[in-house]
C-alpha positions in Angstrom: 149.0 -86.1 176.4 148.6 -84.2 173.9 150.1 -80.9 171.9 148.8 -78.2 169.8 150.9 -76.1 167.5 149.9 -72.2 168.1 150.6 -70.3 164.9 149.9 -66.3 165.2 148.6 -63.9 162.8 148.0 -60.1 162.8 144.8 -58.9 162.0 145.8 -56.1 159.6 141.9 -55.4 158.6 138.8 -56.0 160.4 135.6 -53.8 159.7 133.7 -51.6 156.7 136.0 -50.0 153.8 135.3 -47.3 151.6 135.1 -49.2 148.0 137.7 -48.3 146.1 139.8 -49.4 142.9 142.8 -49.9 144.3 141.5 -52.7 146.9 144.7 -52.6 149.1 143.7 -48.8 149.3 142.6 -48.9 153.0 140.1 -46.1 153.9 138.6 -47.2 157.0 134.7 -46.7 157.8 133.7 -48.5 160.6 133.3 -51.7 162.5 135.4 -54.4 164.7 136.3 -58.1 165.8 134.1 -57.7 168.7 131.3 -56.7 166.7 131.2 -59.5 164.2 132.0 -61.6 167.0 128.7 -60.5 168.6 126.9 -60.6 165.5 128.2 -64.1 165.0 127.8 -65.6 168.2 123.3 -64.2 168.1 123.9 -65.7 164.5 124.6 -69.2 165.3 122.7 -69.5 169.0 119.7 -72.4 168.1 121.3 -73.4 164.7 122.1 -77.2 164.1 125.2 -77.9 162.3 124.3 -78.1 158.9 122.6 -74.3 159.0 125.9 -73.0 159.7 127.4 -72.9 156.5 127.7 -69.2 156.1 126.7 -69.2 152.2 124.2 -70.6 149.9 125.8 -73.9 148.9 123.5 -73.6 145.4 125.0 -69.8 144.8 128.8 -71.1 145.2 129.1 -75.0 144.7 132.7 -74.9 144.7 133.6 -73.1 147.6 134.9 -75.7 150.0 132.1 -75.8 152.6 133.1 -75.2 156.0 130.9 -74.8 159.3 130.9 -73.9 162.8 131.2 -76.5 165.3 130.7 -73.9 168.1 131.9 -70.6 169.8 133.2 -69.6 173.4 133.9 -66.5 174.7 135.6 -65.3 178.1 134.1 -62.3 179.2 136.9 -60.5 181.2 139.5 -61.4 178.6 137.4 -60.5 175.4 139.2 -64.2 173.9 137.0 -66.2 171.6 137.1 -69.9 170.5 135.9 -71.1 167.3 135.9 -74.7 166.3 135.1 -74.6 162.2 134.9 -77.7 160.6 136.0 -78.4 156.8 134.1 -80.8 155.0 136.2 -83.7 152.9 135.2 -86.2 150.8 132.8 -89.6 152.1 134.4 -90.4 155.3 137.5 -92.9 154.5 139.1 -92.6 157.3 137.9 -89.4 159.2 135.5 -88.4 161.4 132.0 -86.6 161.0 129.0 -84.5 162.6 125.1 -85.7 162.4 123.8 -82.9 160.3 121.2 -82.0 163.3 123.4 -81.7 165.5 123.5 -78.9 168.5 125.7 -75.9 167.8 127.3 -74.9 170.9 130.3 -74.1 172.6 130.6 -77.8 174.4 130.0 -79.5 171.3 132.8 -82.4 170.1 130.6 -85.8 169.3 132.0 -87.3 166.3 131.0 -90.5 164.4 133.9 -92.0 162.6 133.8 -93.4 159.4 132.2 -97.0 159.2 130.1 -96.4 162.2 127.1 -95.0 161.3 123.8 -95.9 162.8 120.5 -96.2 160.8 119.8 -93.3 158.5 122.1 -90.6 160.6 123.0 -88.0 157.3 126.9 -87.5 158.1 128.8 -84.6 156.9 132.3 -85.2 156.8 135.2 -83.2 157.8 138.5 -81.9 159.4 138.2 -79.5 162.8 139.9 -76.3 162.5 140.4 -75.0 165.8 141.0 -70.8 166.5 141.7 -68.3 168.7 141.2 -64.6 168.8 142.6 -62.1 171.3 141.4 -58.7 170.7 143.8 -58.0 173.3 147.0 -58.6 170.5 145.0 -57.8 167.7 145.6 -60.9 166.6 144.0 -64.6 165.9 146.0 -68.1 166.2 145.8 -70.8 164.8 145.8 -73.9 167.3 146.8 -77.3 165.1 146.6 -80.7 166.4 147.3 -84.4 165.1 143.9 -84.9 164.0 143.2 -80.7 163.0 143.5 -79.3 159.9 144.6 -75.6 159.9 143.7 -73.5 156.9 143.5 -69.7 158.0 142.3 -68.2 154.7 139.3 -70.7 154.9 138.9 -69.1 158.6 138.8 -65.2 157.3 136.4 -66.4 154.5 134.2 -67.8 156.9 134.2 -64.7 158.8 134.2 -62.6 155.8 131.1 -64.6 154.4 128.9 -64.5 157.4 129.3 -60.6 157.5 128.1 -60.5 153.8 125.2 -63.0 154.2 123.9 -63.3 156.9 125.2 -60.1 159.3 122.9 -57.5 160.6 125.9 -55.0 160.7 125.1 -52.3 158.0 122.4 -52.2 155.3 123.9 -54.5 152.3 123.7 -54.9 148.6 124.1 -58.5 146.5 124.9 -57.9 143.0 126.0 -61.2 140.4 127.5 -61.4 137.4 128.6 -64.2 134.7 132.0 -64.7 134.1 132.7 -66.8 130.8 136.6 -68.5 131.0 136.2 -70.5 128.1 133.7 -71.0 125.9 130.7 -72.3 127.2 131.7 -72.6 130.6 130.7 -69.8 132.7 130.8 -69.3 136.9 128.9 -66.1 138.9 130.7 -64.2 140.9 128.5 -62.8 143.8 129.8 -59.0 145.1 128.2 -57.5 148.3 128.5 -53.4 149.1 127.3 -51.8 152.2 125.8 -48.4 152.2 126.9 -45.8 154.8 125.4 -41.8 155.0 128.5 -39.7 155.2 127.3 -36.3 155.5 124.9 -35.5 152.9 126.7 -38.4 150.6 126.3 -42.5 150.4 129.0 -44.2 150.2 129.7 -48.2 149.2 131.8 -49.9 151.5 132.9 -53.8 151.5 134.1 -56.1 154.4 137.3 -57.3 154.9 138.9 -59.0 156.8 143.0 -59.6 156.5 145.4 -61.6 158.3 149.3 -61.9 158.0 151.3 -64.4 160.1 152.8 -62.8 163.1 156.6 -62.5 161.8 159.6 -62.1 164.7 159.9 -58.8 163.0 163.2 -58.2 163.4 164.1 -61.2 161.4 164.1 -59.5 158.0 165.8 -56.8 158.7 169.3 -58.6 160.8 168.4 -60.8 157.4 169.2 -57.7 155.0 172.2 -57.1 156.8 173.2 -60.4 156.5 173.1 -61.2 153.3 176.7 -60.9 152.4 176.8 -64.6 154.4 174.6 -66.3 152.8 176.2 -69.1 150.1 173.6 -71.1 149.3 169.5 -70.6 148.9 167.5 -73.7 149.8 164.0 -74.3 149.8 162.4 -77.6 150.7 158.8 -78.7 150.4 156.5 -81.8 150.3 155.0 -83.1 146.8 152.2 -85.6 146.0 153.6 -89.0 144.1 151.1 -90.6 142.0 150.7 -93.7 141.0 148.9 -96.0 138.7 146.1 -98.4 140.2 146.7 -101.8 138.2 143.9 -103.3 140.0 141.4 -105.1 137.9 138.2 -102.9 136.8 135.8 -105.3 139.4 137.9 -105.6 142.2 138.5 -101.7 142.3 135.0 -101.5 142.4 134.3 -103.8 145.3 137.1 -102.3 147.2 135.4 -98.9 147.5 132.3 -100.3 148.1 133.3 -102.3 151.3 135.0 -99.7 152.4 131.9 -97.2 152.4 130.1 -100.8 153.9 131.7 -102.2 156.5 134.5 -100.0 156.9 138.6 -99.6 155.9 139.7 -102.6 158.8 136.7 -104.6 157.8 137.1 -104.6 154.1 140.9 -105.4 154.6 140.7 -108.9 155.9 137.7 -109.8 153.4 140.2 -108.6 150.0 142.8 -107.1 151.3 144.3 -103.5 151.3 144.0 -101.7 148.3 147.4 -99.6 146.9 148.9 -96.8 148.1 148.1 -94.1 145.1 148.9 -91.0 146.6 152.5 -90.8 148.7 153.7 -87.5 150.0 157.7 -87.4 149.2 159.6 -84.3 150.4 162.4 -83.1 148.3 165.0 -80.1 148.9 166.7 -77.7 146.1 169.8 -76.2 146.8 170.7 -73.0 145.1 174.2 -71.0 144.4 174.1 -67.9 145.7 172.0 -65.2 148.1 168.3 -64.0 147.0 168.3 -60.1 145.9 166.7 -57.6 148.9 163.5 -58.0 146.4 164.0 -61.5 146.6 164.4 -61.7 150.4 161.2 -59.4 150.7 159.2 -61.6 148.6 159.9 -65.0 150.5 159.2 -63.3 153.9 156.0 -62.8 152.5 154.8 -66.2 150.9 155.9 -67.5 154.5 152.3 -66.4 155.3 150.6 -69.8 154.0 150.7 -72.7 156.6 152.5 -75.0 154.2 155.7 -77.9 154.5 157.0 -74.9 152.2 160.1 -73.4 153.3 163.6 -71.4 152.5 166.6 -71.7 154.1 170.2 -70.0 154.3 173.4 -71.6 155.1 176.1 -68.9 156.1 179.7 -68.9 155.0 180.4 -69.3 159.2 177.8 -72.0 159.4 177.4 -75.5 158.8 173.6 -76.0 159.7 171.1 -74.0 157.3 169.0 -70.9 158.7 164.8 -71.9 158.2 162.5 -68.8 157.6 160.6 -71.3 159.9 162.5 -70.7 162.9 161.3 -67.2 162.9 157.6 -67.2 162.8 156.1 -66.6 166.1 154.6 -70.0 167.8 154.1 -71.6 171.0 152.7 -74.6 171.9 149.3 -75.9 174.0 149.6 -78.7 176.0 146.5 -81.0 176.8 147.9 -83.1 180.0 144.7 -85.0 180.2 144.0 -86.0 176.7 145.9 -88.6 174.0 144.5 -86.8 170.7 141.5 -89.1 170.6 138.7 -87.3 170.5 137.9 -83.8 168.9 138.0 -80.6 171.0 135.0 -78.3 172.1 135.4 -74.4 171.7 135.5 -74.3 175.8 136.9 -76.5 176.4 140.4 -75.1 174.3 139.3 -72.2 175.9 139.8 -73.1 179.8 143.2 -74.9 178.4 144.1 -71.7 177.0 143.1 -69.6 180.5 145.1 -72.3 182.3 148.5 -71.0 180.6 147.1 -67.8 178.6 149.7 -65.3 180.8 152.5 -67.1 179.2 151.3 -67.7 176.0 150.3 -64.0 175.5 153.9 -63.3 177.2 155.6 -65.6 175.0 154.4 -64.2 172.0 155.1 -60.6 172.7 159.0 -61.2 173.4 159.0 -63.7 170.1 158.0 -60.7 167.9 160.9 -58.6 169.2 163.6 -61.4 168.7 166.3 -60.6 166.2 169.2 -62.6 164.6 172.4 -61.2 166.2 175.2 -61.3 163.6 177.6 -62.3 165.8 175.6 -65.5 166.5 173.0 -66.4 163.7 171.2 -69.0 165.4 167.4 -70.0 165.5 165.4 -68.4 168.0 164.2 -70.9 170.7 160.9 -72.5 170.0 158.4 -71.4 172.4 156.1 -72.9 175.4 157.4 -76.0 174.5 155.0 -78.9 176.8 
């Protein structure tokens, strides 16, 4: 069996926007989820996988290159399911997609690193699993063991599709050089869409904004609260490095019989090379309760899906409070499947139909939750399978 962690997030903007100077300035033109969804779907029908990077790989070479695996779509509830995948390094360890391969929304094949067949051109990557119910307003993000969730990566895809390669309003590319130091110098690539607007034309730009779904109550019974709290703590994971005292020749041949014959292979010939990289979690306690400011501010760098996280213990509590506990998720179980193999876009999306009543339920009642100060305890975690 297998389980993935559902993570929820508003959609706060979705569609055309009158440019402005203030960019938070919303002034709302025209445009919607469904429609870029259409748009996207027609976009990638007959594509293989490499053509669905949604930018010109030459025009931004450090953009992290991500690309559809496929899209489904359930025509009475309006949900969607988009498998993205985000490319990483050579394939040590990881799986990968033939760069020909079939878009579609029943596509999973993989080749895993070490296995590759002839002159097969791999690129590979982490899936990214998503879905969006217009229903909420919202999207989710659906993590696995072998997933990788990164939901800014998701709105850039979406944002960059609509900018390059959309047929939803008539668009304008501008670049321009930006110089950081000297002699080093990027382009920044702006796109504007031009509305009529009575008898003027206006510039509008796409966005496209999410914020995780809070149990918005939370904050608030927080405020309140604050008199409790005695200590701040915030815990997160690190990287440890450390120094590779392997000789010059037999680094060498380590990572090239890895890229040969494969990690296991390469093991028993020379043996495993170090460990370089460890993750190492560490925890800070602090004297004391944030400020309201304070408290406002951590609710709101909660939205990243990070290890990153603050806690409160409470001069009536032993155990400490987790900002955590109060972001809205359930959970997906896969009864038929150990986390083996990669997911297709439908077929999350039947798993989703088969238990989508009390995951849309369970999400609802989560965002109305509150901390009761008489008992300032967790809220239960959801749909647990």
């Amino acid at each position: 069996m297998d389980n993935g962690s559902i993570t929820y997030f508003d959609i706060t903007a979705c569609g055309f926007y009158r440019l402005k100077h203030k960019s938070n300035e919303l002034d709302y033109k025209f445009g919607d989820l469904i429609g870029v969804l259409d748009d996207l779907e027609s976009w990638l029908a007959d594509k293989s996988f490499e053509q669905t990077l949604a930018w010109n790989k030459e025009e931004q070479p450090l953009r992290t290159r991500v690309y559809s695996r496929g899209l489904a779509r359930d025509e009475n509830t309006k949900d969607a399911v988009i498998v993205l995948y985000r490319e990483v390094g050579n394939g040590n360890g990881i799986h990968g997609i033939k760069v020909d391969s079939k878009v579609s929304g029943d596509s999973k094949g993989t080749v895993k690193a070490g296995r590759e067949h002839g002159d097969d051109k791999i690129i590979w990557g982490e899936p990214c699993y998503y879905w969006l119910i217009p229903e909420l307003n919202k999207i989710a993000s659906i993590r696995f063991p072998h997933s990788f969730a990164d939901t800014y990566l998701f709105g850039q895809y979406f944002i960059q599709h609509v900018n390059n390669n959309s047929k939803l309003g008539v668009r304008t590319k501008s670049k321009r050089t930006v110089e950081t130091i000297p002699g080093r110098a990027f382009d920044i690539y702006n796109t504007r869409f031009q509305i009529q607007e009575g008898k003027s034309e206006i510039n509008c730009v796409f966005k496209f904004i999410l914020e995780e779904t809070k149990l918005k109550a939370a904050e608030e019974n927080f405020e309140k609260l604050r008199h409790k709290i005695t200590h701040t703590m915030i815990k997160d994971t690190t990287i440890v490095h450390q120094q590779d005292t392997r000789q010059p020749l037999l680094k060498l041949t380590s990572n090239f019989l890895g890229s040969l014959v494969g990690e296991s292979k390469r093991d028993e010939l020379i043996g495993q090379p170090p460990v370089l990289k460890q993750p190492r979690k560490i925890e800070v306690k602090i004297d004391g309760a944030p400020s309201s400011e304070e408290l406002r501010n951590l609710f709101s760098m909660r939205d990243k899906e990070s290890d990153w996280d603050v806690g409160f213990l409470m001069a009536d509590r032993d155990n400490p409070i987790w900002l955590s506990s109060y972001v809205a998720r359930t959970k997906l179980p896969l009864h038929d499947s150990d986390g083996s193999e990669h997911y297709s876009a439908s077929f999350l999306l039947d798993e989703i139909n088969k238990v989508r009543e009390d995951l849309i339920s369970e999400v609802k009642s989560a965002e109305n939750a509150s901390v009761q100060e008489s008992e300032v305890t967790p809220s239960k975690k959801l749909a647990e399978g």
